[in-house]
C-alpha positions as CSV (number, residue, x, y, z in Angstrom):
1,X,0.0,0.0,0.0
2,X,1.5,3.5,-0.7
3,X,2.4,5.2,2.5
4,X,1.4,8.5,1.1
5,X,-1.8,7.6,0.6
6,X,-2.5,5.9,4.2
7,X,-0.2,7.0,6.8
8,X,0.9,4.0,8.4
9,X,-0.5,4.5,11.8
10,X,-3.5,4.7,11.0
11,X,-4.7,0.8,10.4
12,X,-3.1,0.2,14.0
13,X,-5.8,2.8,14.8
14,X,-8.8,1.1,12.8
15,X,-7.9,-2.5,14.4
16,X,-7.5,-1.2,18.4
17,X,-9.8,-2.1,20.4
18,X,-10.6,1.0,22.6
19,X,-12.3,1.4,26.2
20,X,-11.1,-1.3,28.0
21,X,-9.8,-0.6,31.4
22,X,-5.9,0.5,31.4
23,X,-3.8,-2.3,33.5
24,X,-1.7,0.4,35.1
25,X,-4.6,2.6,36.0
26,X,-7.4,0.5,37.5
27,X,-8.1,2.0,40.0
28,X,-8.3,5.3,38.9
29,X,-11.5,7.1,38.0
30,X,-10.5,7.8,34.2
31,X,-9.1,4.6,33.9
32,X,-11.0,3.8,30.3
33,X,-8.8,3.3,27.2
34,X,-10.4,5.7,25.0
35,X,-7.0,7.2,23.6
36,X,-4.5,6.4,20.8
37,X,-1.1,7.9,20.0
38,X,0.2,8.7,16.2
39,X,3.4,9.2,17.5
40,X,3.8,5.5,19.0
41,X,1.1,3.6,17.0
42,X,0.7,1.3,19.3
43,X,-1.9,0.0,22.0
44,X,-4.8,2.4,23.2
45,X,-4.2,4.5,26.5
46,X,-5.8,5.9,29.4
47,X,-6.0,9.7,30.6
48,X,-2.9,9.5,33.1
49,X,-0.9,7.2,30.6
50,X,-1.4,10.1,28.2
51,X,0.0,12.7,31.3
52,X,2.4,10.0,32.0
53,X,4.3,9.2,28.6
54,X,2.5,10.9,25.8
55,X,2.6,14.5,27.1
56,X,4.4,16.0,23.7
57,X,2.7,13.7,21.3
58,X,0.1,14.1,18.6
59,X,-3.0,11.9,20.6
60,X,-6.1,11.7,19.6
61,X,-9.3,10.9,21.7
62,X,-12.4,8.2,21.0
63,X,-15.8,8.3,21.6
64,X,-18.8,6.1,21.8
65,X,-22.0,6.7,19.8
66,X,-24.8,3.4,19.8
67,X,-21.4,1.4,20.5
68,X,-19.6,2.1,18.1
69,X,-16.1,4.1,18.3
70,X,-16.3,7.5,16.8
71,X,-14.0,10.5,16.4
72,X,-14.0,14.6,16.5
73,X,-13.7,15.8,13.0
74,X,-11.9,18.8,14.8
75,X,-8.8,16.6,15.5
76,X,-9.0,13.7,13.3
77,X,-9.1,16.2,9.9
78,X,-5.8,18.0,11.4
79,X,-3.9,14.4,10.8
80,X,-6.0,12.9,7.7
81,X,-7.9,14.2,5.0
82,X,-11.1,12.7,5.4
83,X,-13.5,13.9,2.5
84,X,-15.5,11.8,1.2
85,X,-16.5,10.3,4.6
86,X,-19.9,10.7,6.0
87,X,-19.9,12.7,9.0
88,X,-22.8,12.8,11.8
89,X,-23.7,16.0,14.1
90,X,-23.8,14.1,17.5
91,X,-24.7,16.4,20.6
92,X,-23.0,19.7,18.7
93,X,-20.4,17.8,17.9
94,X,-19.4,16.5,14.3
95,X,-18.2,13.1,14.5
96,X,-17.3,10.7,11.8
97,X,-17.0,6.5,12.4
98,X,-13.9,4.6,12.1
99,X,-15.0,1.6,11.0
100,X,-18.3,-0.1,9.0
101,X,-21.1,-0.9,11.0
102,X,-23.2,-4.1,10.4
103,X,-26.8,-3.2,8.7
104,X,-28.8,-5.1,5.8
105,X,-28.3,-3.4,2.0
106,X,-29.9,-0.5,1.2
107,X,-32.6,-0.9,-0.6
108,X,-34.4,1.1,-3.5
109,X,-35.0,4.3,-3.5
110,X,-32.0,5.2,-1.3
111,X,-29.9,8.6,-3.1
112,X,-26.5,8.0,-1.4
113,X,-24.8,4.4,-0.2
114,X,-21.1,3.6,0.9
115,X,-19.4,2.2,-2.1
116,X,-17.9,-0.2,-0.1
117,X,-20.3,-1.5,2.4
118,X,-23.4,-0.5,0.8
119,X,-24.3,1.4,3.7
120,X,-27.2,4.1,3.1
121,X,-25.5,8.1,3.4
122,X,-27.5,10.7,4.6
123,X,-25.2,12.8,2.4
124,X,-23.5,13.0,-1.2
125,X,-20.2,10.9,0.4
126,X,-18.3,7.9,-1.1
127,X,-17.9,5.9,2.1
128,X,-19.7,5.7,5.9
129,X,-16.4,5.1,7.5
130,X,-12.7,5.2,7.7
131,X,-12.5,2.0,7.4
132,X,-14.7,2.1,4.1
133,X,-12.3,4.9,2.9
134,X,-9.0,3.1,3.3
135,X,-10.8,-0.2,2.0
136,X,-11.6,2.1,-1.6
137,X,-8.2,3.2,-1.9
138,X,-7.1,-0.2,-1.7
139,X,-8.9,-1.3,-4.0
140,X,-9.3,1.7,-6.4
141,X,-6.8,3.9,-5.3
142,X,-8.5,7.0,-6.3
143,X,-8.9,8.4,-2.7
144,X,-6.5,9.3,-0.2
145,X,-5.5,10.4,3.1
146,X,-2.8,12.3,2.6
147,X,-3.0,16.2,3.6
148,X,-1.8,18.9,1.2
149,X,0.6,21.0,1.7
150,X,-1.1,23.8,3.4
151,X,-2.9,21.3,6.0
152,X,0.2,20.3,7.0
153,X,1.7,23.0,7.5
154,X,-1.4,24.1,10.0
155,X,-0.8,20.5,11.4
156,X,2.6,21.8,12.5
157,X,1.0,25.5,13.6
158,X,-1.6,23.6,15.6
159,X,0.6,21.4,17.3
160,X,3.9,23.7,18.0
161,X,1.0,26.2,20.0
162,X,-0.1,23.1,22.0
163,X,3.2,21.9,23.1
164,X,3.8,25.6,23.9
165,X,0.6,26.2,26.0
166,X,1.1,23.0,27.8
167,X,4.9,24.2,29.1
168,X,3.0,27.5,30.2
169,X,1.4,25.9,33.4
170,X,-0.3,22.7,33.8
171,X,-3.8,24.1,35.5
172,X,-4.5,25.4,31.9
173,X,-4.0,21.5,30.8
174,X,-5.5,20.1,33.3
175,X,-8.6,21.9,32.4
176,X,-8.4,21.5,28.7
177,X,-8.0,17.7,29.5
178,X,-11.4,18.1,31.9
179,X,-13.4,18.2,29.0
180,X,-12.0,14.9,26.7
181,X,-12.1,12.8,29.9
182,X,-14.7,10.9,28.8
183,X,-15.6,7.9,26.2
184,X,-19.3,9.0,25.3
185,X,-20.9,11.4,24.2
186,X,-22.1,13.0,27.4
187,X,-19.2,15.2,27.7
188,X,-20.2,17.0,24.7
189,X,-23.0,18.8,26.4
190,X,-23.0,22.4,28.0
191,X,-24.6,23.4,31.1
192,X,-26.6,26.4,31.3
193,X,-28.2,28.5,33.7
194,X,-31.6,28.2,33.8
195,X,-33.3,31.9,32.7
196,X,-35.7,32.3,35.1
197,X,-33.8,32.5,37.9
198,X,-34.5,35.2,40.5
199,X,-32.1,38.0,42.0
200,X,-32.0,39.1,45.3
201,X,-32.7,42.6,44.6
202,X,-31.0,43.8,47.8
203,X,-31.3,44.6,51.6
204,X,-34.9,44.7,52.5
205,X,-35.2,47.6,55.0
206,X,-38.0,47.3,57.9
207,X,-40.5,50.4,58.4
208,X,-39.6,52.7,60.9
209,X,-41.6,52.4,64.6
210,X,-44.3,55.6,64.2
211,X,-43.7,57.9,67.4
């Protein structure tokens, strides 16, 4: 397969399984494997691993959605170009699946199906997954992963300004890490206030005693 079509880290990725509890970290509270490291390619990770040994490394997080192992399009398209792939709006979030999920053919009348699986689109795209993609440039090879130029080079932009913001302080980390903690889509919610909530409007002042 060429390499600069696929990058070679990423069938590691496709074949990992993900959310299993870490060995090293079982007892901890965000001890799920739900993270996977370009840099090492190999076995998925847990939050402290990440703290631990991937600290300066490009890491990506997984999510859940109906059981199956999604991704961000906000960090997986900084590493891959990943048009022609089907993406989902999950909970304000735009997500996209790594690998083909198991449904019956689609049958007529459907506009869009993955030309791979068969799988029914909700959109214009060539494949439902990842997976689907790397199995069409296998076979076709008139797809690819490979960024341009310009991607790349806001790859590099991106990354340099996390490493940099990292070394500032690790409370701002900490709390940029609070909110990819966890391996559903729960975390991808935002709390409110509610609007009807009532002020105080002050001091309440009792009447004076009449003479």
């Amino acid at each position: 397969m060429d390499t600069v079509l696929v990058p070679p880290w990423l069938e590691q990725l496709l074949h990992t399984p993900f959310f299993n509890i870490c060995r090293i970290h079982a007892d901890a509270a965000r001890s799920e494997c739900n993270m996977f490291c370009l840099d090492c390619n190999g076995e998925a990770f847990c939050f402290y691993c990440r703290s631990s040994r991937h600290k300066d490394h490009r890491v990506i997080q997984i999510r859940r959605s109906s059981y199956h192992d999604v991704v961000r399009v906000a960090e997986i398209e900084r590493v891959l170009d990943i048009s022609g792939v089907q993406t989902y709006v999950i909970n304000s979030a735009r997500v996209l699946f790594l690998n083909v999920r198991p449904q019956p053919k689609s049958g007529k009348g459907v506009a869009h199906i993955c030309e791979i699986c068969g799988r029914s689109l909700l959109d214009p795209f060539r494949f439902c997954s990842l997976g689907c993609k790397l199995e069409g440039i296998k076979k076709n090879g008139d797809a690819s992963f490979a960024l341009d130029g310009r991607n790349e080079e806001l790859t590099m932009e991106t990354t340099t300004t996390t490493t940099t913001s990292t070394s500032r302080g690790s409370v701002s980390s900490n709390q940029q890490e609070e909110g990819l903690r966890e391996g559903s889509t729960q975390d991808m919610y935002q709390v409110t206030p509610p609007s009807n909530a009532r002020r105080r409007k002050g001091i309440p002042h009792r009447a004076p005693f009449a003479s």
